[in-house]
N, C-alpha and C positions, 0 to 999 in steps of 0.2 A: 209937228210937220203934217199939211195936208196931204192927203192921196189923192192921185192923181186919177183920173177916171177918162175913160171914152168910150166910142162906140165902134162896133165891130163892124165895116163897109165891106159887105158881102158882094164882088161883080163875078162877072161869067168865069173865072180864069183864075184869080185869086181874094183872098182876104185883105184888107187894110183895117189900118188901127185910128181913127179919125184926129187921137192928138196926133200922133207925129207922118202917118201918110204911109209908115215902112209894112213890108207885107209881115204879115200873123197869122197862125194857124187859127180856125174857129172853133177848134175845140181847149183850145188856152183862155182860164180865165183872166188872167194879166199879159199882158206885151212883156213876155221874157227872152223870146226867140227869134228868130229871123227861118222858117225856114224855108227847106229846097235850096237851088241855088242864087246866088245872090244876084239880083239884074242891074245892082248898083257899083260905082268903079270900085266903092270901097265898100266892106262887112258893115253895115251900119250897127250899130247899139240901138235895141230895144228902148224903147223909155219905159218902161214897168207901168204903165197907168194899167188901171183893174176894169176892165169893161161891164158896163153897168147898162146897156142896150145896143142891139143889133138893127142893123138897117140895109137896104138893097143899094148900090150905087147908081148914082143917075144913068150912066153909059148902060148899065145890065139890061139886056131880053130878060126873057124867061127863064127864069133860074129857081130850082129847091126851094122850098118857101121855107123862110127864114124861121117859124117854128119849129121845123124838123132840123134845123143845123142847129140853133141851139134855144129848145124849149123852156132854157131857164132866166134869158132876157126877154125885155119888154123889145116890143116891134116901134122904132121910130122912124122919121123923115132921115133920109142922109144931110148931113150936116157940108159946108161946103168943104171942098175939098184940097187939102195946104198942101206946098210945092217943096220939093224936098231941096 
């Protein structure tokens, strides 16, 4: 089975996980959690993909520069963004 991989979408406000759109924390190397409170009608399910680079959301001002949230992924373009 393949593993699933994405990229971490860092905006002003919170984390996204580029496969599935749902909020992650930036210090999770996998989509295992949801957290804080949920802004969706229902708890959604993580999808487990393993983030393999970080990137700024288009809508972000000036935000932490994505080095210092997590120094151990690559910096890329944000990828476009799926509708949940």
């Amino acid at each position: 089975m393949t593993e699933q991989t994405a990229t971490l979408v860092v905006g002003e406000w919170d984390t996204e996980c580029s496969n599935c759109g749902i909020s992650t924390s930036p210090q999770d190397t996998h989509h295992t959690r949801v957290p804080g409170p949920s802004r969706y009608p229902r708890t959604p399910r993580p999808c487990g993909a393993r983030f393999t680079a970080i990137a700024k959301a288009p809508t972000a001002n000036a935000i932490r520069t994505l080095q210092e949230i997590r120094p151990d992924l690559p910096i890329v373009e944000a990828p476009r963004r799926r509708r949940h």
